[in-house]
Each structure stands twice: as C-alpha cells, then as structure tokens.
C-alpha positions as CSV (number, residue, x, y, z in Angstrom):
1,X,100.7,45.5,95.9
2,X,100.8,46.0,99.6
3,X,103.5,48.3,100.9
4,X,105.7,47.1,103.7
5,X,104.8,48.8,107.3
6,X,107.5,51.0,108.4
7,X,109.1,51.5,111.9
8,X,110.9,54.2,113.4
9,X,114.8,53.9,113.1
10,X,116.8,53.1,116.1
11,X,118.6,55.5,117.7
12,X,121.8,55.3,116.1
13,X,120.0,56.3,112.9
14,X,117.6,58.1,114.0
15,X,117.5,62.1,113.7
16,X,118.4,62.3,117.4
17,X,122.0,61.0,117.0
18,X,122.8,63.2,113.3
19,X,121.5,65.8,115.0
20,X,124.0,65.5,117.6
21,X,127.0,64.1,115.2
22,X,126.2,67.2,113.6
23,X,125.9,70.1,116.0
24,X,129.4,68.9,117.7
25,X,131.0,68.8,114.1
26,X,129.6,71.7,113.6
27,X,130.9,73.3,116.3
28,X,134.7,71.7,116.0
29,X,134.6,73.3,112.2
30,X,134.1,77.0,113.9
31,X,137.0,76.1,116.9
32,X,139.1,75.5,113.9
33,X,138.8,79.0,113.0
34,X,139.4,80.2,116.8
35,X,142.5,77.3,116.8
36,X,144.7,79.1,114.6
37,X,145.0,82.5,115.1
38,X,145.1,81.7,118.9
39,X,148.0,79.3,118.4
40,X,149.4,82.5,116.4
41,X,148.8,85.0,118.5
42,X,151.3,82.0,121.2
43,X,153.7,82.2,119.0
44,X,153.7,86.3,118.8
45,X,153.6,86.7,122.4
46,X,156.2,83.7,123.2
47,X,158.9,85.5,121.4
48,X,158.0,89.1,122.9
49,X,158.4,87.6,126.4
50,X,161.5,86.3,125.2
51,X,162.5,89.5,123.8
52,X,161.8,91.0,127.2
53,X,163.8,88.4,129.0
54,X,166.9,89.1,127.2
55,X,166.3,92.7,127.6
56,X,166.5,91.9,131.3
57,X,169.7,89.9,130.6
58,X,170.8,93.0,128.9
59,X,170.1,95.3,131.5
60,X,172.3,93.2,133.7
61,X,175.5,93.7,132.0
62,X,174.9,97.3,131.1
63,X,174.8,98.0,135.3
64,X,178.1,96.8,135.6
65,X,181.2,99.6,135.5
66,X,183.2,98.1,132.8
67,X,179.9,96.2,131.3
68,X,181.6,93.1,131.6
69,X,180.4,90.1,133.4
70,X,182.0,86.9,134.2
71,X,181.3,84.3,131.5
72,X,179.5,81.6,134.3
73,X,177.1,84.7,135.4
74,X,176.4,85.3,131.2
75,X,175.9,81.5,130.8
76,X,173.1,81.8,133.4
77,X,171.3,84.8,132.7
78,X,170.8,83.5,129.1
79,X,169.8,80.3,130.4
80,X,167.1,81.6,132.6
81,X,166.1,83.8,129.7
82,X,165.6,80.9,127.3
83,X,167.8,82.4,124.8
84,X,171.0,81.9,123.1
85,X,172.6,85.6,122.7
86,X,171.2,88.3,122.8
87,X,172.2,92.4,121.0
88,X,170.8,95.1,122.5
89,X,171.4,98.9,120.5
90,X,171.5,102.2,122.1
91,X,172.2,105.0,120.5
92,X,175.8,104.7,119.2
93,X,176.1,101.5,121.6
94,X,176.0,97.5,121.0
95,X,175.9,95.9,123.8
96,X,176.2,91.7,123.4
97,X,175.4,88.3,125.4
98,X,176.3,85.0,124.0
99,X,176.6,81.9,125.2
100,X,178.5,80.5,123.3
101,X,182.1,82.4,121.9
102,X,181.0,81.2,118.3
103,X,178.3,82.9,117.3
104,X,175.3,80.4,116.1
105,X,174.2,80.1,112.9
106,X,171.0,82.0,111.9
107,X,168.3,79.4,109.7
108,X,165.5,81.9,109.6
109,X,164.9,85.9,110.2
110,X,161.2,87.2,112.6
111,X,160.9,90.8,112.7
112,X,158.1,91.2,115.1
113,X,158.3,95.2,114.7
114,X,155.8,94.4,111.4
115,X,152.7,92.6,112.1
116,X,150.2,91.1,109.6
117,X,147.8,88.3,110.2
118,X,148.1,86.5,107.5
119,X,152.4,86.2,108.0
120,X,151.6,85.2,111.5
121,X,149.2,82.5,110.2
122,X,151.3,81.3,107.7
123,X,154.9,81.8,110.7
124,X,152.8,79.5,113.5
125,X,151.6,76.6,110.9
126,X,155.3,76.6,109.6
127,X,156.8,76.2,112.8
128,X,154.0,73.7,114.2
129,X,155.1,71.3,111.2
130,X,158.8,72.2,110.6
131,X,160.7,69.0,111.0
132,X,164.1,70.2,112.4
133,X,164.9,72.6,115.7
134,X,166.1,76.4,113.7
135,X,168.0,79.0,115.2
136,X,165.8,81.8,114.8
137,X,167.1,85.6,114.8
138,X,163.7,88.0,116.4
139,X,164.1,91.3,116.0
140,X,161.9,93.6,118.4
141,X,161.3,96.3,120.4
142,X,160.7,95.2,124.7
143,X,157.8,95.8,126.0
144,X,159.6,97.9,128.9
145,X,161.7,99.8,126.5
146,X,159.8,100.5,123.2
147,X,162.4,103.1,122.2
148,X,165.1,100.7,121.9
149,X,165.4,97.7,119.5
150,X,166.8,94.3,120.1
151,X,168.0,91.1,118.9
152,X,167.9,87.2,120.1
153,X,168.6,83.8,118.7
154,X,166.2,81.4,120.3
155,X,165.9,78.0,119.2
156,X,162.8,77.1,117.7
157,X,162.1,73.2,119.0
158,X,161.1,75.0,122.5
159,X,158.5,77.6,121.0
160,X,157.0,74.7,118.5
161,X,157.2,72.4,121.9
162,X,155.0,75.4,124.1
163,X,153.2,76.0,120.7
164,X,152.0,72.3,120.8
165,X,151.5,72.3,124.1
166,X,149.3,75.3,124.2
167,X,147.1,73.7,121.1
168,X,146.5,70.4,123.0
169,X,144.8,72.6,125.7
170,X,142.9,74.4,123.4
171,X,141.8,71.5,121.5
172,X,140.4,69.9,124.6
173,X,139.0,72.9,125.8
174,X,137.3,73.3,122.1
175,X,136.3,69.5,123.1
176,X,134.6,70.3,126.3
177,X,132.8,73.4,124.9
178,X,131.8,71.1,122.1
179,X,130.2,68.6,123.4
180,X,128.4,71.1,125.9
181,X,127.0,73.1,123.4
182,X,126.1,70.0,121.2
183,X,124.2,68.8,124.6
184,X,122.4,71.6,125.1
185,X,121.5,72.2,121.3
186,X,120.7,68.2,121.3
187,X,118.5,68.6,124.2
188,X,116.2,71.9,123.4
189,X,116.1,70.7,119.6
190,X,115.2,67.2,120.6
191,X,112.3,68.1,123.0
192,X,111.1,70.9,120.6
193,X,111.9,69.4,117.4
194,X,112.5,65.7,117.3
195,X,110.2,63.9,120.1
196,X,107.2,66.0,118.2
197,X,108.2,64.5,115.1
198,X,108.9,61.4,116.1
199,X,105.3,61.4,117.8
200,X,104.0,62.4,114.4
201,X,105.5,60.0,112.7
202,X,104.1,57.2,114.9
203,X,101.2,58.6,114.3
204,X,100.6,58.7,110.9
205,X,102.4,55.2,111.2
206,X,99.5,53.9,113.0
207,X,96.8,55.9,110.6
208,X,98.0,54.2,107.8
209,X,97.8,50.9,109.4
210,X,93.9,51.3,110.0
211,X,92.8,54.8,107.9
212,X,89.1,53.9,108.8
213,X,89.8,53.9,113.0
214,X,88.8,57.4,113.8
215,X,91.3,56.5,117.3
216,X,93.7,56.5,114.7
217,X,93.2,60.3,113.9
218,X,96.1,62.5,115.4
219,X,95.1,64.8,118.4
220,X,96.3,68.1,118.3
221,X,97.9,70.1,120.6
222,X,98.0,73.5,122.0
223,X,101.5,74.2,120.2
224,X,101.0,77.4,117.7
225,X,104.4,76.9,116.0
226,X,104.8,74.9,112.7
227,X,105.1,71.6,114.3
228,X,101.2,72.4,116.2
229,X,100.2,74.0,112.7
230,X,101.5,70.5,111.1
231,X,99.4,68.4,113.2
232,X,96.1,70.2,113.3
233,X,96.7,70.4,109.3
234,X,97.4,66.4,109.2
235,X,94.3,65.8,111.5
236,X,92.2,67.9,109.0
237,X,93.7,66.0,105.8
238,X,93.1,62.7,108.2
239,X,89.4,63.3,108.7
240,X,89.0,64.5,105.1
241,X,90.4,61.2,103.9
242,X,88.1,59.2,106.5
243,X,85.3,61.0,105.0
244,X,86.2,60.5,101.5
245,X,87.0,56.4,102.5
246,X,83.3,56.4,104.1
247,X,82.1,57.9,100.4
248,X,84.3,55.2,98.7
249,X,82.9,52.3,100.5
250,X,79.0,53.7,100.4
251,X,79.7,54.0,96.3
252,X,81.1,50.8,96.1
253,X,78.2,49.4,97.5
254,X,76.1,51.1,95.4
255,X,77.7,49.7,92.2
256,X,77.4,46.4,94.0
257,X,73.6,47.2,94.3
258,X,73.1,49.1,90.9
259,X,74.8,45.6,89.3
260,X,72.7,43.3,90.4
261,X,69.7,45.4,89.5
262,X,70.4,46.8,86.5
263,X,69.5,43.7,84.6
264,X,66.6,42.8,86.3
265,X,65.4,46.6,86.2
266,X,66.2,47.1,82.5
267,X,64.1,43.9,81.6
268,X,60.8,45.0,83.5
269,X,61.0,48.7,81.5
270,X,62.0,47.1,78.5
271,X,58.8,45.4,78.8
272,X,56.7,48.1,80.4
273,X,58.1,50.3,77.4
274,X,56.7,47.6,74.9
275,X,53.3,47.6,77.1
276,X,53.5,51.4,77.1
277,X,53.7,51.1,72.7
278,X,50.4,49.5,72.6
279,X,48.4,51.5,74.7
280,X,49.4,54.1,71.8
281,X,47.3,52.2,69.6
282,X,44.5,52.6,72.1
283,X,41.4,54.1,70.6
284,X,40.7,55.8,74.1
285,X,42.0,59.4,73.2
286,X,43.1,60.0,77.2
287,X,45.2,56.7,76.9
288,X,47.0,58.0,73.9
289,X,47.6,61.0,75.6
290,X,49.3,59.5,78.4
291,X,51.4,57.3,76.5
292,X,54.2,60.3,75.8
293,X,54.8,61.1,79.2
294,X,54.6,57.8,80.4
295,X,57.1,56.9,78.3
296,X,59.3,59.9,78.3
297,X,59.2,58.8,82.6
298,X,61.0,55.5,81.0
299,X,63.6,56.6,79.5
300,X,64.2,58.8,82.0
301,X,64.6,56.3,84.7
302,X,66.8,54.0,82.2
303,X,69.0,56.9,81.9
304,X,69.2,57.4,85.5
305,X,69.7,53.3,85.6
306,X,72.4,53.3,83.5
307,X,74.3,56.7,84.7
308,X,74.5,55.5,88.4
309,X,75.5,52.1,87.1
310,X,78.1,53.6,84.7
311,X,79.7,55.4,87.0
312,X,79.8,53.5,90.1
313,X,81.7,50.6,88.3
314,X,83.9,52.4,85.9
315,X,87.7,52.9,86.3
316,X,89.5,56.0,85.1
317,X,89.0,55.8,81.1
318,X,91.2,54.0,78.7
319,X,91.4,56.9,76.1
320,X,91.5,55.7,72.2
321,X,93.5,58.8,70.4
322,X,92.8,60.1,67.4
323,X,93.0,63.4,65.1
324,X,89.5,64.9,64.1
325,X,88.1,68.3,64.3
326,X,86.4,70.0,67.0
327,X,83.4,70.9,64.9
328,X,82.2,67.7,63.5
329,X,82.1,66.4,67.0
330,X,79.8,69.4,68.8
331,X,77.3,69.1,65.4
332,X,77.3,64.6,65.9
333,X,76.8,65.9,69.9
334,X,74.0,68.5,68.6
335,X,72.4,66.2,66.5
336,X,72.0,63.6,68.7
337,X,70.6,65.6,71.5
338,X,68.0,67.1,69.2
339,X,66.9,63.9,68.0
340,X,66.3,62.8,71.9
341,X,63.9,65.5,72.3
342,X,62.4,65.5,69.3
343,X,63.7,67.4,66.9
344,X,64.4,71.0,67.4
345,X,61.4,71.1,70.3
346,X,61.7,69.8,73.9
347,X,58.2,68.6,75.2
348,X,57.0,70.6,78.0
349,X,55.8,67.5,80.7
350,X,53.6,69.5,83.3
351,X,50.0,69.1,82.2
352,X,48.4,67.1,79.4
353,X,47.1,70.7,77.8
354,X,50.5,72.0,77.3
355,X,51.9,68.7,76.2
356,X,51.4,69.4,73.1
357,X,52.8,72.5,73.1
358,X,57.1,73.1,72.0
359,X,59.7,75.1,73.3
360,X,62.0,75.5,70.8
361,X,65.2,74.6,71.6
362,X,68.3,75.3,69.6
363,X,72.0,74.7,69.5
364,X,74.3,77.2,68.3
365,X,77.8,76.1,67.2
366,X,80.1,78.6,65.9
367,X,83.2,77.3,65.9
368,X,86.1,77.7,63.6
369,X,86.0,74.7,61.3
370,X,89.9,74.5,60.9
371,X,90.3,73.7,64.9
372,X,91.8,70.0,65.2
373,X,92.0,68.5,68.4
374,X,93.8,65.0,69.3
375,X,91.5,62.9,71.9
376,X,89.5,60.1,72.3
377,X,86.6,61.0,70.2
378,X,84.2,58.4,71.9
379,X,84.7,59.7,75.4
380,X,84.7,63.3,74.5
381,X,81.5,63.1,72.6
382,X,80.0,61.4,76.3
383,X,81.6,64.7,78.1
384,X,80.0,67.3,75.7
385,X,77.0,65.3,75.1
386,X,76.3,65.6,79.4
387,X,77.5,69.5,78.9
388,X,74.7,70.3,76.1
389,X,72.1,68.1,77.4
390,X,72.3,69.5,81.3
391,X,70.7,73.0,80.5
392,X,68.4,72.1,77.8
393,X,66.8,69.7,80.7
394,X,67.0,72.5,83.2
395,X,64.8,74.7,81.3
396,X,67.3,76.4,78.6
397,X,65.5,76.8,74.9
398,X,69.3,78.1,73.5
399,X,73.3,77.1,73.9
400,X,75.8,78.8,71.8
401,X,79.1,76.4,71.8
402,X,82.3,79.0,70.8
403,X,85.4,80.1,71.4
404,X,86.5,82.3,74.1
405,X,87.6,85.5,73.1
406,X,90.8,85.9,72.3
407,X,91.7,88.0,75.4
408,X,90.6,85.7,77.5
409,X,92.4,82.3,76.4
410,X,95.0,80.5,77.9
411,X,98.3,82.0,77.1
412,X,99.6,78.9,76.0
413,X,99.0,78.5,72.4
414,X,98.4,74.9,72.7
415,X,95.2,74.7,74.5
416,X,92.0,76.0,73.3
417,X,88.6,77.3,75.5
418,X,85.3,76.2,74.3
419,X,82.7,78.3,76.0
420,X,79.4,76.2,76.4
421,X,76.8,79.4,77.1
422,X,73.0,78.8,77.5
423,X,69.6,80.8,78.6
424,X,68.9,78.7,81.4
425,X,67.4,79.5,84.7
426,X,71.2,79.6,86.0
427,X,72.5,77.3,88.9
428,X,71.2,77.0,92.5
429,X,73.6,78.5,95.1
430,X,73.8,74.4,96.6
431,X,74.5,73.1,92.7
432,X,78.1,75.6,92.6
433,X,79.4,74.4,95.6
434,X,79.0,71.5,94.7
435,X,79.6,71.5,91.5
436,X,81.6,68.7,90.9
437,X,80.8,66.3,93.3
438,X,78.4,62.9,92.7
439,X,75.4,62.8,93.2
440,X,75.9,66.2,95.2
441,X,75.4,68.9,92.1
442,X,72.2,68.5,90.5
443,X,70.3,71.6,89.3
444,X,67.2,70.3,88.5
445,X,64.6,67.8,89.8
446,X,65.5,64.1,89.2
447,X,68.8,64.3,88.3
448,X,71.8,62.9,89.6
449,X,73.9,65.2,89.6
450,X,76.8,62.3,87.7
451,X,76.7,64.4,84.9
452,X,78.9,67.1,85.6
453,X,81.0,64.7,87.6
454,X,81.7,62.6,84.2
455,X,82.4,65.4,82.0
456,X,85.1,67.0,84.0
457,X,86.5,63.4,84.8
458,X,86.6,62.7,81.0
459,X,88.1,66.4,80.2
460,X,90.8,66.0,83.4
461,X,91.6,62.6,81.4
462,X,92.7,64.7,78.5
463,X,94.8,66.9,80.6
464,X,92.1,69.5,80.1
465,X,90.0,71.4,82.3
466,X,86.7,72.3,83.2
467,X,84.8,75.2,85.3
468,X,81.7,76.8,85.7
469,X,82.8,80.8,84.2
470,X,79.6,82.7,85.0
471,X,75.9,81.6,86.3
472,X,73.1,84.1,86.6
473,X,69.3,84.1,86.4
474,X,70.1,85.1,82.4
475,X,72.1,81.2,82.1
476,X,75.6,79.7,82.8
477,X,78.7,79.7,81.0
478,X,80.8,76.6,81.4
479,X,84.5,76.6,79.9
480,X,86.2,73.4,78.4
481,X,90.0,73.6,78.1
482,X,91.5,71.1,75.4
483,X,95.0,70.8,73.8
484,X,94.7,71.5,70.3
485,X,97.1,70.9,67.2
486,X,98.4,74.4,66.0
C-alpha cells in the first residue's frame, strides 16, 4: 500500500510558532512568581509610608505649646496624610489625631512590627480580592522614629486601588519582557534549531520520494553539534540504503534470470546426467573412470542451480510448528549428508589416482536426547543441513554437533546453544567479514556463499541466532541459538 507523501506543516503548526507559544508562556509562569511577592512587598511599603505620614501629622501637633490644634488644620494634615486618625505613644504620653470626633470602627488589625512572607502573601491576595473598602488599624514603628510606636486607621479601597494599580504595571512590564525574551529565544532557537530541522526534514522528504536519486542524498555540513552529527549520520544510512536498493534490484534480476533458466538448464543436465550413466557401462576403463567426477561436476552445478534460484525468489519462510526433539533431527541431517557423499567417505576430486582413495568423514552428535525444541522441522533441517555440509566440502573429515558448556549458555533458560565444531582448514579472513552476506562469504572454491546466508535467515525466523564462535587453522565453531521447551 503506498504511503501518502507528507509536507511540512504551516506555520501556525509548525514547531516555529509552539516554540514561541511556549517560551512566552513559559516565561509569564516564572513572572507569576516575581508578581506576587512584588505586589506584597506594595502593600508593606504603602502602609510604612503611611505610617511615616501620620508620624509627620503627629509631629505637628506635638510642636504646638498646649498640643492642640485647630480642628480645620487636623482635618488637613490627615487628609494629606491619607489617613483617618492617627496615635502616636511616648513614653507615658498619647498623643491623638482624628478626623472625625467618633472614632471609626476597626474591621481588621496589621502589625507590621512582625514580618513573615508567607502572612504578607496571604495579607496582599486578601486585600487584592476583598470585596468591601475595611478600616484597617497598622500598628508600626516610623521609619524616622524607630524607638517610638504608632497607630493609624487607613482605609483599605485606596491601598487595594494603588495595589491594582501597581500590578497592572507590573503585568505589562512582565508583558514586554515576555515577549522580548520569547523573541530572542524564538530567534537563536529557530536559526540553530528549527530551520536545520526543517531543512532535514525536506530532505529526507525528498529522499523518500526518489531513494535511488543519489541528488536526493543529504549534504552535510560543517556543523559539529548534534544537528551536523544528525545529518552526516542520515547521509551515511542514506548511501547505505542506496547501496543495499542497487543490491536489491541486481538480485531481482537475477531470480528473473535464474527463472527462466532453471528449467531449460535442469533439462540439459538431467539429460547429460543420463548420457553420463551410460558411459559407465563403457568397456573403455579411462571412460569409466571419468564418469564419477563428471558426474559429481553435475550435481554440483544443479545444486548451485537450484540454491541461487531458491533464494533469489523466496520470501521470508512460512514456518510449520511442531514439537520434536533436537536429536532426531541432527542424526536425519547426518544421515542424509553421509549418504550424498557416499557413505561415511567423501571422494577426493583432484586426480584420477587419488579418486579412488577416501577421506573419512564423520559426524559426531552428542546431544542430550531429552532436548525438545518447537520449530518448523522442514526448514530447520535445510539450515542445519547447509551448517554440516559447509565444512565437510571445505576440507573437514570431522564435526561434533553439542551443547555449549554450561558456563557459557545463554542465561535465559529458555534458549539453548548448539555448537557446530569441525577440523576444517578454518575461514579465510574475506569469508568472516563477510560472513553473512550473499554470494559474498564463500570459503571454498565454487561455492556461493547462499549457504550461510540461508541458515542464519532460517534460524533469525525462529527468533534464534547464529554466529561464527571461533575459526582457526585447527576448524570453526559456529553457535545456533534455539528456544527450547524446559
């Protein structure tokens, strides 16, 4: 199913604008924490200058002689001071300024000679949201005269009027700084940040509309941060694909090819082969001799036939599950790959003299004959089979199928490790790097280096594993990790 092409958000949605939403929301949360104890700290120093204004007030009727003042110039001075009376305590002396000759009702107490954050807090939000003007009673010490203590009523609607006041201008300045800041965070983070993404992302956009363009590789930059590290990483992984693509489309063409000649090639050796059969019964004795070889060069090129043909046209296996033990399927592997090369004896092909001649080949199995396994017994016997048969064709007269030692498994109980371990001339250096890889790993002449390639494939399809463990001139040691039932 194809996918639908994707384009870049617009700006509104893009990471440009949430970036910005969020750096001046950001920013607004933290002047919420500077809002309040500012608008706090207002209302503190509001009523201390208050305090200090009816000190003055004081002061003026304490000059006089008789400290006694006409009640217009009383009216005034606690007018100008903001306040409605006004007690100031000296020694054994009270000295009193009222506006009014009934004294006003008290609603709430502020003793400003204790100060905690937290009252002053909790004192500015009450008086921000308190419905109704209060007379309130503030109890203080002047700023001028911290030896003496003092008393006003003030009315409350004109501190929580200044108090709101004062907050509007410190919201808008919060405001201002916001959006400045936000700017300048928008700004540095967009060109660092966003624009390279954004370029990256059309990018990749365009890679994926034509993977096989190599103009369609990113270019990268000078930039040795993580966005410069991104896109040098994302051209390698783009070139890597393109390569792997390339590899794709030259093995589809070769199961294309290997299609359309398998038949036709399979007839002429079946026929050759049947040709080949009668020259046995040649009474030439050099004929005879040649018949083995040239038959053994056959079924060797079938096999190739039908390996490149098998795997060049197969999709990932459909696996068949069922319960069996481990050791009746190695001994059916062993049994079959002895009787392909005759027995317990593999025929040495370089000369006619040593034709004759046997290298005994043997296959070990010591396996516990209690291990169960759950797998598709078909496709497993294909992977072990290729695992067996690759050293005894490389040279190897012994392989010992076993366990790993305990030490070594895999610390999850449920898997097991088969060790497949032979006498073999080892791996070439270009095989293990290779390992793996189609038609890449082969380590002898005239192979075709699928067989590896299949077992692992098989094994990976039974959520197994398998690795090459050692190599040496003294043989290899391949490990095959498989779930078993415990």
């Amino acid at each position: 199913m194809e996918r639908p092409h994707l384009k870049l958000p617009p700006w509104a949605k893009s990471l440009s604008a949430r970036l910005l939403v969020l750096t001046v929301g950001f920013v607004m949360l933290a002047e919420i924490f500077v809002f309040a104890p500012s608008v706090a700290r207002y209302r503190v120093d509001w009523l201390k200058a208050h305090l200090d204004s009816g000190y003055l007030a004081a002061l003026a009727l304490e000059a006089t002689p008789d400290q006694m003042i006409p009640d217009d110039l009383e009216k005034e001075l606690l007018s100008n001071a903001g306040i409605e009376a006004v007690i100031l305590r000296r020694d054994d002396r009270k000295l009193l300024l009222q506006r009014d000759d009934m004294p006003a009702k008290v609603d709430h107490d502020v003793d400003l000679t204790t100060f905690s954050i937290l009252m002053a807090l909790y004192e500015g939000l009450s008086t921000l949201t308190q419905p109704h003007d209060r007379m309130l009673r503030v109890v203080g010490m002047p700023s001028m005269a911290p030896d003496f203590e003092i008393e006003i009523l003030v009315h409350e609607h004109g501190l929580a009027e200044d108090m709101r006041n004062f907050g509007w201008r410190v919201m808008g300045l919060s405001l201002v700084i916001s959006f400045f800041t936000a700017g300048l965070v928008y700004f540095a983070l967009n060109r660092l940040l966003v624009r390279p993404m954004r370029t990256l992302t059309s990018d990749m956009i365009r890679f994926r509309e034509n993977p096989q363009d190599q103009g369609s590789v990113i270019v990268p930059d000078d930039r040795d941060d993580e966005i410069g590290i991104a896109r040098h990483e994302l051209a390698n992984m783009q070139n890597d694909l393109q390569a792997m693509l390339n590899q794709r489309r030259r093995l589809a063409a070769l199961g294309t090819a290997a299609t359309k000649i398998s038949h036709d090639l399979r007839n002429a050796l079946a026929t050759s082969m049947l040709m080949t059969e009668k020259l046995a019964q040649s009474e030439d004795q050099e004929v005879r001799a040649v018949v083995p070889r040239l038959l053994s060069s056959m079924e060797r090129a079938v096999y190739i036939s039908e390996q490149t043909l098998s795997f060049a046209r197969e999709a990932p296996p459909t696996l068949d599950i069922a319960r069996f033990t481990l050791i009746e399927l190695i001994e059916e592997v062993r049994d079959q790959v002895l009787l392909q090369n005759g027995g317990e004896s593999l025929l040495a092909p370089e000369s006619l003299d040593t034709a004759k001649e046997t290298c005994k080949a043997k296959i070990h199995i010591e396996l516990p004959p209690e291990l169960m396994i759950e797998a598709d017994y078909d496709q497993l016997f294909r992977a072990f089979s290729n695992l067996i048969r690759n050293p005894l064709d490389a040279g190897a007269t012994e392989v010992t199928i076993k366990l790993a030692p305990a030490n070594d498994q895999n610390k999850e109980d449920a898997f097991a490790e088969i060790l497949i371990m032979d006498n073999g001339p080892g791996l070439p250096e270009k095989a293990i790097k290779n390992l793996f890889v189609p038609f890449a790993a082969t380590g002898r002449k005239g192979g075709t280096g699928l067989g590896l390639a299949i077992a692992r494939e098989l094994i990976l399809a039974h959520e197994g594993d398998l690795r090459l463990s050692a190599t040496g001139p003294d043989g290899a040691t391949f490990c095959v990790q498989l779930r078993a039932i415990v």
